[in-house]
C-alpha positions in Angstrom: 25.4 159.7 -29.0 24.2 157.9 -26.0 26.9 159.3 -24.1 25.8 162.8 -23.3 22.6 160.9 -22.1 24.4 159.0 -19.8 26.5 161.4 -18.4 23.9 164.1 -17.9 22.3 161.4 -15.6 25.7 160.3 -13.6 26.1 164.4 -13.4 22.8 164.4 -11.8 23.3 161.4 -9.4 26.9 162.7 -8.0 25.6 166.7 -7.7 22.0 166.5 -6.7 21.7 169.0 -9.6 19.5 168.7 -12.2 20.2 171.9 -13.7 23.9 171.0 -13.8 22.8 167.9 -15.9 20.4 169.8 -18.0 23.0 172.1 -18.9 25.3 169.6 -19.5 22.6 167.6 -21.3 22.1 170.3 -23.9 26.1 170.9 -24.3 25.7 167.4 -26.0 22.9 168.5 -28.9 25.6 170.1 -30.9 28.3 167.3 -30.7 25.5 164.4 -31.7 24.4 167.4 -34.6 27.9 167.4 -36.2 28.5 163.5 -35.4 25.0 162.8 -37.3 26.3 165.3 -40.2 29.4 164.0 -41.1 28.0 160.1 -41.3 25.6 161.9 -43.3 27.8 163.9 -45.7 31.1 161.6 -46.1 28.9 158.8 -46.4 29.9 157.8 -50.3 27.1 156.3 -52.4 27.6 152.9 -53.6 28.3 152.4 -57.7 25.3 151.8 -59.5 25.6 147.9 -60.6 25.1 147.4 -64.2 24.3 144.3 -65.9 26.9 141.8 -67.6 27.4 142.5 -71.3 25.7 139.5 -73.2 28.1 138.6 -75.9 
């Protein structure tokens, strides 16, 4: 996620523009969303542990 970060700012450095890097910037939000949503959703819940059977 840190990527569209740090490319936004090597965008500014080599163009001089920070609208360019803005823009770019905010292209990002939607990859990191759908990143952050499918960890979120395919994440699988761990079986609940259950205790021994005393016999």
């Amino acid at each position: 996620m840190a990527v569209g970060g740090w490319l936004s700012g090597e965008l500014d450095d080599r163009t001089g523009s920070c609208a360019v890097a803005l823009l770019h910037g905010i292209a990002w939000n939607p990859v990191d969303l759908a990143l952050a949503l499918v960890i979120l959703f395919t994440r699988r819940p761990s079986a609940p542990r259950t205790a021994a059977a005393v016999t």
